[in-house]
C-alpha positions in Angstrom: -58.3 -26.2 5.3 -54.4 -26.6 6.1 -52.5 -25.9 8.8 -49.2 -24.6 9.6 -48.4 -26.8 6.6 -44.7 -26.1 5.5 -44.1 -24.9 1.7 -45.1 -27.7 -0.1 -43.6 -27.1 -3.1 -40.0 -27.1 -1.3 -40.8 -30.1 0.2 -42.2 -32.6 -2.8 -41.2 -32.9 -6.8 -44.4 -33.5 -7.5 -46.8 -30.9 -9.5 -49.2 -29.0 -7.5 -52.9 -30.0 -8.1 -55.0 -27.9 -4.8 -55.9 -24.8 -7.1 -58.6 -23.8 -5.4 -57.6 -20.5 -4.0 -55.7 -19.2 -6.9 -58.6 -20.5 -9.5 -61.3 -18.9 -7.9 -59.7 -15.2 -7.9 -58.8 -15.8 -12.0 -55.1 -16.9 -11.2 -53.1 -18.7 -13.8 -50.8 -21.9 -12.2 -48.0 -24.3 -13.8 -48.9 -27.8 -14.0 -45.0 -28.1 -12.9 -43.0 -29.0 -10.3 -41.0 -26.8 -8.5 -37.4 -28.8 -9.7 -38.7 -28.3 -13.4 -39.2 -24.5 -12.6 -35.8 -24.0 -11.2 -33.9 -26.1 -13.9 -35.8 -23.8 -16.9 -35.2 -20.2 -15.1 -32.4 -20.9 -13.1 -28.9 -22.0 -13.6 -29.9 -25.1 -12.1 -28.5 -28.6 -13.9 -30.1 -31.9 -13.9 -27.4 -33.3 -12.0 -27.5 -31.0 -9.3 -31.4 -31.6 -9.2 -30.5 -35.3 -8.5 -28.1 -35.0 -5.9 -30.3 -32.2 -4.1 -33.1 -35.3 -4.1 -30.5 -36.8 -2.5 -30.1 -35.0 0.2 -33.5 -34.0 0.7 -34.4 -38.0 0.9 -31.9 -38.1 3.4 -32.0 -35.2 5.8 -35.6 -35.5 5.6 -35.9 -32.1 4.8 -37.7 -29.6 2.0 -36.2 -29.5 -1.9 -35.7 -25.9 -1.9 -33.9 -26.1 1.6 -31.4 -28.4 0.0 -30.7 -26.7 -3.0 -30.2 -23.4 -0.7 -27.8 -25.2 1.4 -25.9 -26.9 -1.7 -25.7 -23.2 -3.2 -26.8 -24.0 -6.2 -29.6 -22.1 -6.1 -30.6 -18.7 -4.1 -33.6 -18.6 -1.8 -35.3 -16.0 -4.0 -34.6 -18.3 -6.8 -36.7 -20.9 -4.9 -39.1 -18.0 -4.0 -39.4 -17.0 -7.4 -40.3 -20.4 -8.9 -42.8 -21.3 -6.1 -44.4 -18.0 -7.0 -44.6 -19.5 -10.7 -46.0 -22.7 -9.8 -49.2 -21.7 -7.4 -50.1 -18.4 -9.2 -49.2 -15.9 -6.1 -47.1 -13.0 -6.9 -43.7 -12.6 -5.1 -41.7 -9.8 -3.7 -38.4 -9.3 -2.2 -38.8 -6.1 -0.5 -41.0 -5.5 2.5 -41.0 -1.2 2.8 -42.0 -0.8 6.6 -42.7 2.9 6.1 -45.1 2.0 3.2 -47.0 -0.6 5.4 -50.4 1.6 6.8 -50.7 1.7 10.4 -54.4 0.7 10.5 -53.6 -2.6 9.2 -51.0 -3.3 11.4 -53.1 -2.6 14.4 -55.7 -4.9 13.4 -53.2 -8.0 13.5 -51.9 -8.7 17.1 -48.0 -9.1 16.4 -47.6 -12.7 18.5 -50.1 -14.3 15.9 -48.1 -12.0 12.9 -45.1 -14.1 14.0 -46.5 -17.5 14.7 -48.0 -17.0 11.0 -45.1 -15.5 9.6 -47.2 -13.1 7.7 -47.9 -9.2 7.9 -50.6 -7.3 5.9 -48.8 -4.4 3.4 -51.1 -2.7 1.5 -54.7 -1.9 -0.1 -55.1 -3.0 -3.4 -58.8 -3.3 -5.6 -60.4 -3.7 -2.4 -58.4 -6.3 -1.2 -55.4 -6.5 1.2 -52.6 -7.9 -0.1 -50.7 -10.1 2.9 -46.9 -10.8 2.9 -47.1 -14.5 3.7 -44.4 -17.1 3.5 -46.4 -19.9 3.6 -49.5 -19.1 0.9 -51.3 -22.7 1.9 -52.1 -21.3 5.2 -55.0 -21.1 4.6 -56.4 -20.8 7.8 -54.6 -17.8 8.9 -55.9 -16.1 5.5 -59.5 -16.8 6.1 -58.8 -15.1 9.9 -57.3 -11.9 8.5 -60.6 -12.0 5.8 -62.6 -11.8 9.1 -60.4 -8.9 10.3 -60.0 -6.8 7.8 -63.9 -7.9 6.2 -62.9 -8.4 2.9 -61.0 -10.4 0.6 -57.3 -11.3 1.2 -54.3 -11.9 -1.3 -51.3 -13.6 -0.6 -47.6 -12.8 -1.7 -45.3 -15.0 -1.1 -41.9 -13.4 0.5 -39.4 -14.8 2.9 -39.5 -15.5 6.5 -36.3 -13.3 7.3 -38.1 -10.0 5.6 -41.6 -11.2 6.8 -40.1 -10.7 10.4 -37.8 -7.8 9.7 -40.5 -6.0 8.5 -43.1 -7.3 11.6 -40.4 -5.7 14.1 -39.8 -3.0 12.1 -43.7 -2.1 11.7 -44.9 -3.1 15.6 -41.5 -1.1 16.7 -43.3 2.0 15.0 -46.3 1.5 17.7 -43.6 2.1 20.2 -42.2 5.4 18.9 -38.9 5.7 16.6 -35.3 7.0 17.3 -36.6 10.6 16.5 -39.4 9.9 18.4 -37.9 9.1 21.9 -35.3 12.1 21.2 -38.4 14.2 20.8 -39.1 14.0 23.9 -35.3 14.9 25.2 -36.7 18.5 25.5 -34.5 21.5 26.7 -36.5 22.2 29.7 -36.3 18.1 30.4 -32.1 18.7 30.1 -31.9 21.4 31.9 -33.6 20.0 34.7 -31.7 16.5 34.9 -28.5 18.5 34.1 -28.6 20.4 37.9 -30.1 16.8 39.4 -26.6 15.4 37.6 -24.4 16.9 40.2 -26.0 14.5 43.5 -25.7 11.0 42.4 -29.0 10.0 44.2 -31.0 12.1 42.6 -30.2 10.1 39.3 -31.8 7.2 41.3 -34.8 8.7 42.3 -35.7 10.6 39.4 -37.5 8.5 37.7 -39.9 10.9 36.2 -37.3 12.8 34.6 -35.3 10.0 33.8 -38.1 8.6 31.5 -36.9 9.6 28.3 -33.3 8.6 28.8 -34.8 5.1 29.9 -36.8 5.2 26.8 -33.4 6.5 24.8 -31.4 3.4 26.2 -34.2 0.6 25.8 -34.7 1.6 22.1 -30.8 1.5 21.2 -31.0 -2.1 22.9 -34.0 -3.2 21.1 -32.5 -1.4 17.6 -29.3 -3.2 18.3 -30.6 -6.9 18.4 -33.3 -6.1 15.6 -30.0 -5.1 13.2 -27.9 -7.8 14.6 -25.4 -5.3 15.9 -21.9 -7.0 17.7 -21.4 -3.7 19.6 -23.1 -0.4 20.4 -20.4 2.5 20.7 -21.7 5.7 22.9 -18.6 7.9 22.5 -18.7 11.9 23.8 -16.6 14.0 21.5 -16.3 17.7 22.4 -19.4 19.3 20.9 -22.0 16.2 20.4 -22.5 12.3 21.5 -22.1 10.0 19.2 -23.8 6.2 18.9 -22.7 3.8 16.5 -23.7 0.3 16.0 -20.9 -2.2 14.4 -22.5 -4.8 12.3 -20.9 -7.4 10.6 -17.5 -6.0 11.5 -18.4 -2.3 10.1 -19.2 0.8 12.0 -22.1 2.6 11.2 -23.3 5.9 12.4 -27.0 5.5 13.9 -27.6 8.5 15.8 -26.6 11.6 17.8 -28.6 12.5 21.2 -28.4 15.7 22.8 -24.7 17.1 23.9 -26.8 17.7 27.3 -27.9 14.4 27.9 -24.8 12.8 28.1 -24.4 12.3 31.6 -27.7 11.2 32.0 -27.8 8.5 29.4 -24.3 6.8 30.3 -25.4 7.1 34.1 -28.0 5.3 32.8 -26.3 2.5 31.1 -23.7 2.2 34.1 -26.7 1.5 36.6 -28.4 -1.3 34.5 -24.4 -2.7 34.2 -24.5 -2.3 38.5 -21.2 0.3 38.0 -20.1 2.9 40.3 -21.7 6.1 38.5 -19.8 8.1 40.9 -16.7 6.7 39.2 -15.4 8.6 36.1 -11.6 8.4 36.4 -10.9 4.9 36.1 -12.2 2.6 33.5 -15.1 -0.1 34.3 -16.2 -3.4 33.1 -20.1 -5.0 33.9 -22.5 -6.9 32.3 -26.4 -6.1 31.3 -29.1 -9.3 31.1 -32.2 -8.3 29.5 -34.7 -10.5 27.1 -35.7 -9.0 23.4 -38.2 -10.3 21.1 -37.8 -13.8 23.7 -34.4 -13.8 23.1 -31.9 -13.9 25.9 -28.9 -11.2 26.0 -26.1 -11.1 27.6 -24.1 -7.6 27.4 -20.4 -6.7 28.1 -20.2 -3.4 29.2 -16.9 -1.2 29.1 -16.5 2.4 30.2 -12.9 4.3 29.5 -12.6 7.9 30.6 -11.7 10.1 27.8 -10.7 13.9 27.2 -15.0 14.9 26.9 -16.5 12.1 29.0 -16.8 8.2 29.8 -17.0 6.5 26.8 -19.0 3.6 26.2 -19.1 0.3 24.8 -21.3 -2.5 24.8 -20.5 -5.7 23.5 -24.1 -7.9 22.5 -23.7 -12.3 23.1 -27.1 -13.4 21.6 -27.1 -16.9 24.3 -29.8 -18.5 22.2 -26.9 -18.6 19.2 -24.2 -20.4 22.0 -24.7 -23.8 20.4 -22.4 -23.3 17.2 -21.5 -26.2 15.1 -18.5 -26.3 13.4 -21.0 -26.2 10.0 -22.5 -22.8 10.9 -18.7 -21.1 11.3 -18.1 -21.4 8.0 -15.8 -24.8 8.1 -16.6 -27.4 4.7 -15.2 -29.5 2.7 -11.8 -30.8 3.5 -10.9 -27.8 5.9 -14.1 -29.4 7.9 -13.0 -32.9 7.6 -9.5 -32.3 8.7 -10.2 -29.8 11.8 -13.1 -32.4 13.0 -9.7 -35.0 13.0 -8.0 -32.6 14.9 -10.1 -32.0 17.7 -10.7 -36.1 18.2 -7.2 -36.7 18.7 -6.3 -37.6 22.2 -3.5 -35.0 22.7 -1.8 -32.0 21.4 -1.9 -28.5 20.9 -4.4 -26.9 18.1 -4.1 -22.7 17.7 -6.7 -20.8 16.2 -5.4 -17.6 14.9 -6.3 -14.5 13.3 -6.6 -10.4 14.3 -9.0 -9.7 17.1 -12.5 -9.8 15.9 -11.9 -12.5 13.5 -14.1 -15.3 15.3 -11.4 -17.1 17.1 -13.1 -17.5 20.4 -16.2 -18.4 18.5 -14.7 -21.5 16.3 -12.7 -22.4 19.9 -16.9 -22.6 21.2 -17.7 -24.3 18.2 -14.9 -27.2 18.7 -15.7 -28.0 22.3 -19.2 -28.1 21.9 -19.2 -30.5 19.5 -16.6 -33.0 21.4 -18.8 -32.2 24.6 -19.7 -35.5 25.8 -20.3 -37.1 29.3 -17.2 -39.3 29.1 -14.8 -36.1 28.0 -14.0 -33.6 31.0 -13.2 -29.9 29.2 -12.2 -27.3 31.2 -11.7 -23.8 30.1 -10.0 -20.7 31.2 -11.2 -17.5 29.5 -11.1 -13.6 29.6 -13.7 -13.0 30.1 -15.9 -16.1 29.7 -18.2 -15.2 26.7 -21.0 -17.6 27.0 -21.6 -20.2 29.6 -21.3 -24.0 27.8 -23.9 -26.3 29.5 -21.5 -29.3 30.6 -18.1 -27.5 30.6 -16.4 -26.1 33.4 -15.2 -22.6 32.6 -13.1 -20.5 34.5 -12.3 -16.4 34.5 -9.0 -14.6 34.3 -8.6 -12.0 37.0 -5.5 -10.2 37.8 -6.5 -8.8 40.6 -5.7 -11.7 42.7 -3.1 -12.6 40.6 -5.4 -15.4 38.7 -3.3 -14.8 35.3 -4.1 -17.9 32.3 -0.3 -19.5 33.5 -1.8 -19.5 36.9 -5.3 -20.6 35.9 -3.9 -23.6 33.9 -1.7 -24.9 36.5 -4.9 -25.3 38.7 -6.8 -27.0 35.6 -4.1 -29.9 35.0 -4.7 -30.7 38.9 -8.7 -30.9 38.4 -7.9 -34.3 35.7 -9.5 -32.6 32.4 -9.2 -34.4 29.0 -9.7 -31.0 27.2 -8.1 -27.4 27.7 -9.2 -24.4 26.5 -7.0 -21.4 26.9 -8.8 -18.0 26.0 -5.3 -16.7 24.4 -1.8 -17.6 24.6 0.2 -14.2 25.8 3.3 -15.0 27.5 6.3 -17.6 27.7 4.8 -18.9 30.4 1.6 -19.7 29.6 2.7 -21.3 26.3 4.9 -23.7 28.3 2.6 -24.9 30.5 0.1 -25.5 27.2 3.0 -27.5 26.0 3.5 -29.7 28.9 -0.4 -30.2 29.5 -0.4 -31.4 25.9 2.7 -33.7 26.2 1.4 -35.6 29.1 -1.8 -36.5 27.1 -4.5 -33.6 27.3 -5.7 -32.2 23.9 -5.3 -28.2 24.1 -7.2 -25.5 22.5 -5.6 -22.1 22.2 -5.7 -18.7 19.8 -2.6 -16.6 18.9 -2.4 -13.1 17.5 -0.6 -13.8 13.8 -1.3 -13.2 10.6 -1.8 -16.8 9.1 -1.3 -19.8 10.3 2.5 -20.7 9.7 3.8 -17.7 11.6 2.2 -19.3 14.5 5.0 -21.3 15.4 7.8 -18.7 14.8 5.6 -16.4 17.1 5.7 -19.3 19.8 9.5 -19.1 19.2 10.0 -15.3 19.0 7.9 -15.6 23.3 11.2 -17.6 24.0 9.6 -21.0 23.9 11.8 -23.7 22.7 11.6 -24.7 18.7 11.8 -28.8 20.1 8.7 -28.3 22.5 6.8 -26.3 19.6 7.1 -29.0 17.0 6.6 -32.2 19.0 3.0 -30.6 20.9 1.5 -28.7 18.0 -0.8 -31.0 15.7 -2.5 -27.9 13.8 -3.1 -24.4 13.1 -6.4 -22.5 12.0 -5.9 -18.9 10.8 -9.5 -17.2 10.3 -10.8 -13.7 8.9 -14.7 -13.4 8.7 -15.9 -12.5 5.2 -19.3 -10.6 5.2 -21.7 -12.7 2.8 -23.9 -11.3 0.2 -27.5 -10.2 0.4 -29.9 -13.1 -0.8 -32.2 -10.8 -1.5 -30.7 -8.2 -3.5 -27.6 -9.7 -4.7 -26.5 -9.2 -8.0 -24.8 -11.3 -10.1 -22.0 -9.8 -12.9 -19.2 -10.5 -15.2 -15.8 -9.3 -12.9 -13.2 -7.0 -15.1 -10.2 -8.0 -15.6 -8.6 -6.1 -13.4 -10.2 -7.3 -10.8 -9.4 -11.2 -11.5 -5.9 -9.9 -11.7 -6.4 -8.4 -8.0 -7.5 -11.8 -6.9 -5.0 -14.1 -9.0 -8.0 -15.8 -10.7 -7.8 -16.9 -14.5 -11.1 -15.7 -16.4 -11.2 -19.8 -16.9 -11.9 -20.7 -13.2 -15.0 -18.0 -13.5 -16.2 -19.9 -16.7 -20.0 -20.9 -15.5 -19.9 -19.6 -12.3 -22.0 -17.2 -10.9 -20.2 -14.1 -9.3 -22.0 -11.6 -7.2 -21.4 -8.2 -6.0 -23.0 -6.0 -3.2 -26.0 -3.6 -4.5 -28.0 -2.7 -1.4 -31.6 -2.7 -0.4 -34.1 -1.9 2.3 -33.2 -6.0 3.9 -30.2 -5.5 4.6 -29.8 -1.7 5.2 -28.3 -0.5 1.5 -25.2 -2.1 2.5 -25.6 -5.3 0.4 -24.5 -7.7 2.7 -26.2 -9.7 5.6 -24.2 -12.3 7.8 -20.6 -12.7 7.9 -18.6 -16.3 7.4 -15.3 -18.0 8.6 -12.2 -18.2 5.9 -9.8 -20.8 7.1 -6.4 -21.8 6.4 -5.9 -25.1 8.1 -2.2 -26.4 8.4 -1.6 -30.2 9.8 1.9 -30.8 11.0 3.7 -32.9 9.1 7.4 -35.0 9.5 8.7 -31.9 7.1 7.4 -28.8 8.9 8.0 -30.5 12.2 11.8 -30.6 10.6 11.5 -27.6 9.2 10.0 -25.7 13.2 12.7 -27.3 15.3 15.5 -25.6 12.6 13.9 -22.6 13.5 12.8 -21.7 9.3 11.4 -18.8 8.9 7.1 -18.6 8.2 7.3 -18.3 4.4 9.3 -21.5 4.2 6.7 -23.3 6.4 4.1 -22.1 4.3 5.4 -23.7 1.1 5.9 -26.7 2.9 2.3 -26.8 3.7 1.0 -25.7 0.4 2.7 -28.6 -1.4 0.3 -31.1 0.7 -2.4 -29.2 -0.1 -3.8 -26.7 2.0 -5.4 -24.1 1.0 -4.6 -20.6 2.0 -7.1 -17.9 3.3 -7.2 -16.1 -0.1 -7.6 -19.0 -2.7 -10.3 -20.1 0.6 -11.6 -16.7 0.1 -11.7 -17.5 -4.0 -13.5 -20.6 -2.9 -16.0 -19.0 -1.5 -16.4 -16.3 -4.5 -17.1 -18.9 -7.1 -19.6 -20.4 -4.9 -21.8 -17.0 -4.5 -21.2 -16.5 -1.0 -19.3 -13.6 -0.7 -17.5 -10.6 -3.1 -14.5 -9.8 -4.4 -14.3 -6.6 -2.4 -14.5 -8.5 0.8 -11.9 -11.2 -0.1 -9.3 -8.6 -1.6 -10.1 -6.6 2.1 -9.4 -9.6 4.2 -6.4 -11.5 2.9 -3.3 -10.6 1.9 -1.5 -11.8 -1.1 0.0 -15.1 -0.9 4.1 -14.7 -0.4 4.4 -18.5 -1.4 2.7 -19.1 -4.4 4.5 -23.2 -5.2 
C-alpha cells in the first residue's frame, strides 16, 4: 500500500499502470497521461505542455501545479482529467448539509484533515469518500474498517475537502441558529437587570454562557469564511453583524435587540476595554488560536445614537510572510518594483484608497529585502503584524509620538530601510525626503487615485516640486480585484457592450478564455474567492523629473509615463481578464477610465 503519496498523475507525464483498485470494482481507466488528457479536453496547446515540463523540471514540483500556476489550465481542469485517467469520479461541490451526521462521527476530524478526505454519502452499500489524494490507499482501507464495508473514492479538491470538514465538524458544535436558540427571553431578561452593575457581567458566568457561545462562533465563522472584518453595529430596533469578505459586506446575522449589551460587553472584555466606558471611542486587540491558526484582532468601539458599535479587524499571523509573488505583482510590474526596492536610496510610494492593500505590498517589500546585513526600521499606525527581524515602531499621539516625530528618532538609530505607515502632513513628507537624500531607501503610501497624482499631492502638502523630483524613484498605485471561483467559474463570449466598457477590441479576446462570476456552495453563491493586486508602476525618468519640478499637472505626467511603457491599472486590470483571473464587472468597478490614452 502507499502512503501519503502526492497526486501522481500531477506529478509524472507518464501513463498510469497500478489499476488495481479501480479494476477490481469494474472501473474503466485511460492508458494516458495526464498532459495528453488535458491537451484533448482542455484548451491546453502543445507548447504550453512543454514549457509547463519546464517548470515542473525546475521547481521540482507536480505537472498539474505548474500548469495551475501558468494559468493555462484551471485546477478543476487538472481535477477533471485525473478523474479520466484512474477511473474515480469527480465532483466539485461538497453540500455540508447533505453529508449524514453518522458518518461524520465515525471519522475523528484531526485524521479527516491529515488525510484530506471526508466521507459524503451512502451509495449501493458503499460509502462514497471525498478524497484528494485517491492512491491513499491506506487511509481507504482504515475508513473500510470503520464504516465495515466497501469504500469509493472521488476525487475533489483540498480547499472544498476542508471547507466542507469545518463546515461538517462545526455542525457537532451547534450552528448560528443554534447558539441564538439558546438566547432565551427568560436568559435576556435576566442578564438585562445584571447589565446595570458592571461586576455582575464578570461573575455571571452561567448566564453569560450563551453570549460566550454567540461570540466564539462569530470568531470561528469569521476565519472559516476568510472574513477581513466583523461589523456588530446597534441600529434602533435590532443588532446587526456583518462579515466583509473580499472587500464586500455581507449580512450574516441578527441577535436579539436585548442582548446587545451583553454581547459587546463581551467582546470589550476579551479586547481588556473599559466596559464601563461608552462615551468615548476605544481601540484593543483579541489573541486567540482557530483551527491551529494564530489571530490577531483589532478591536474598535465608537459610540453611536443606539449603542457602541463594533468592529473587529481579523490579521491571520500565519499569512505575515507575503512575497511580492502572492500580492499579485508579475511580469514586468514584478521585475521593475523588485529593482526598486534594491536600490540604495530614494523614496518609493505605494498608493491607492484605504483598503486597497497598501500596507500589505509595503510588508511584502521589506520582507523580502529582510536580511542580516540590511537594518529596516518601521513606524506604523498601528503596527499590523510583527516582522521577525525588523524593528517596528507605533504612532501614538497621546504623548505626542506623531510619524514626523517617530522618523526623526529612526534616522538617529542608523537604519538602511524606512517604512513610514502613511505620509499625512508637510512635515512628515520632508523629513522622508531628507532621510532619502542622505542615502536611506524609504517606503511610504499616499492617499491618491493613481500613481502620477502622487507627486502633485506631495506638492499640493506644500512640499517643494525640487525635493519631490530628485528623492522619488517610483510610484505603485494598487486596487485589489476579487478573483474568480475555480470551481464554479464560467467561461463566456463578453457583448459588445461590454468590450466597449473596458476599451478592448473583440481581436485582443480572440482565443482567450473570459470568465464571469456564477456562484456555488465553495465560495458562498458569490462567484468569487480571493482577491489580487492591480498595479500601476511608474519609474522616474529625466522627463517626468522635468516635467515634477515645473509643477505639470497629473494627466501630463501620466502620458509621459505611458509613452515608456507602463501600464495603467485598467489595461493591468485587462491583463488580468484575458488571463482568467478575474471579471469584467470587477475591473470596470475598480479603475477608472484612462484620461491619457497616447
Amino acid at each position: 500500500m502507499m502512503k501519503d503519496v502526492a497526486l501522481p498523475l500531477l506529478n509524472s507525464e507518464a501513463p498510469f499502470i497500478a489499476r488495481t483498485e479501480p479494476e477490481r470494482e469494474g472501473i474503466q481507466m485511460e492508458d494516458k497521461s495526464l498532459g495528453q488528457i488535458l491537451l484533448e479536453h482542455t484548451h491546453l496547446t502543445p507548447q504550453q505542455l512543454e514549457e509547463a515540463l519546464v517548470v515542473q523540471r525546475e521547481k521540482g514540483c507536480q505537472l498539474g501545479e505548474a500548469l495551475v500556476s501558468l494559468r493555462y489550465v484551471r485546477l478543476e481542469d487538472v481535477l477533471k482529467s485525473l478523474s479520466i485517467q484512474m477511473g474515480f469520479p469527480y465532483t466539485n461541490e461538497i453540500v455540508p448539509d447533505d453529508v449524514p451526521a453518522d458518518l461524520i462521527n465515525q471519522v475523528p476530524i484531526n485524521y479527516a484533515k491529515k488525510n484530506e478526505l471526508i466521507p459524503i454519502k451512502r451509495e449501493d452499500g458503499h460509502v462514497v469518500v471525498a478524497i484528494a489524494d485517491p492512491l491513499n490507499h491506506t487511509a481507504l482501507d482504515d475508513l473500510n474498517l470503520i464504516f465495515d464495508t466497501a469504500v469509493r473514492p472521488m476525487i475533489a479538491s483540498s480547499q472544498q475537502i476542508m471547507d466542507a470538514i469545518n463546515a461538517c465538524y462545526n455542525r457537532q458544535a451547534g450552528a448560528d441558529q443554534a447558539v441564538m436558540s439558546d438566547l432565551s427571553e427568560d436568559n435576556l431578561d435576566m442578564m438585562a437587570q445584571e447589565l446595570e452593575e458592571v461586576q455582575d457581567l464578570l461573575d455571571a458566568t452561567d448566564d453569560e454562557a450563551p453570549i460566550i457561545r454567540l461570540v466564539n462562533q462569530l470568531l470561528f465563522r469569521a476565519v472559516k469564511q476568510k472574513a477581513s472584518d466583523i461589523h456588530i453595529e446597534p441600529f434602533e430596533k435590532e443588532l446587526m453583524v456583518r462579515f466583509r469578505i473580499d472587500g464586500v459586506l455581507y449580512d450574516i446575522m441578527h441577535p436579539p435587540k436585548k442582548a446587545q449589551n451583553s454581547i459587546l460587553s463581551r467582546v470589550k472584555i476579551m479586547a481588556n476595554l473599559n466596559i464601563a466606558e461608552k462615551r468615548l471611542p476605544q481601540d484593543g486587540r483579541i489573541r486567540i488560536k482557530i483551527a491551529g491558526k494564530d489571530i490577531d484582532i483589532r478591536v474598535s468601539t465608537l459610540p453611536t445614537s443606539f449603542g457602541e458599535s463594533i468592529v473587529m479587524r481579523l490579521l491571520d499571523r500565519s499569512k505575515v510572510l507575503l512575497t511580492l509573488d502572492t500580492v499579485g505583482f508579475e511580469g514586468n510590474n514584478l521585475k521593475v518594483f523588485r529593482e526598486l526596492i534594491h536600490k540604495s536610496h530614494g523614496i518609493i510610494l505605494v498608493t491607492g484608497p484605504t483598503g486597497s492593500g497598501k500596507t500589505t505590498t509595503l510588508y511584502a517589500a521589506i520582507t523580502e529585502i529582510n536580511s542580516p546585513d540590511v537594518k529596516i526600521i518601521t513606524v506604523e499606525d498601528p503596527v499590523e503584524y510583527q516582522l521577525p527581524g525588523i524593528n517596528q515602531t507605533q504612532v501614538n499621539a497621546k504623548i505626542d509620538m506623531t510619524f514626523a516625530n517617530g522618523l526623526r528618532a529612526i534616522l538617529r538609530q542608523d537604519p538602511d530601510v524606512v517604512m513610514i505607515g502613511e505620509i499625512r502632513d508637510k512635515e512628515t513628507a520632508e523629513i522622508a525626503i531628507q532621510a532619502s537624500l542622505t542615502g536611506h531607501l524609504v517606503l511610504s503610501t499616499l492617499h491618491t487615485n493613481d500613481s502620477a497624482s502622487s507627486a502633485t499631492r506631495l506638492i499640493d502638502m506644500g512640499v517643494e516640486p525640487f525635493l519631490i523630483s530628485s528623492s522619488l524613484v517610483g510610484i505603485i498605485a494598487q486596487r485589489l480585484v476579487r478573483t474568480v471561483c475555480q470551481t464554479c467559474a464560467e467561461s463566456y463570449d463578453p457583448s459588445d457592450y461590454e468590450l466597449e466598457q473596458l476599451g478592448v477590441d473583440r481581436d485582443q479576446t480572440a482565443g482567450q478564455r473570459i470568465y464571469r462570476a456564477k456562484g456555488c456552495h465553495a465560495c458562498m453563491e458569490t462567484g468569487y474567492a480571493g482577491r489580487t493586486g492591480v498595479h500601476e508602476v511608474l519609474v522616474m525618468s529625466d522627463e517626468i523629473r522635468g516635467l515634477i519640478t515645473k509643477s505639470t499637472d497629473a494627466i501630463t505626467i501620466k502620458k509621459a509615463a505611458m509613452r515608456q511603457g507602463m501600464l495603467t491599472l485598467r489595461e493591468a486590470g485587462i491583463k488580468l481578464i484575458l488571463e482568467g483571473k478575474t471579471t469584467i464587472d470587477e475591473v470596470l468597478a475598480i479603475t477608472q477610465e484612462d484620461v491619457a490614452r497616447v
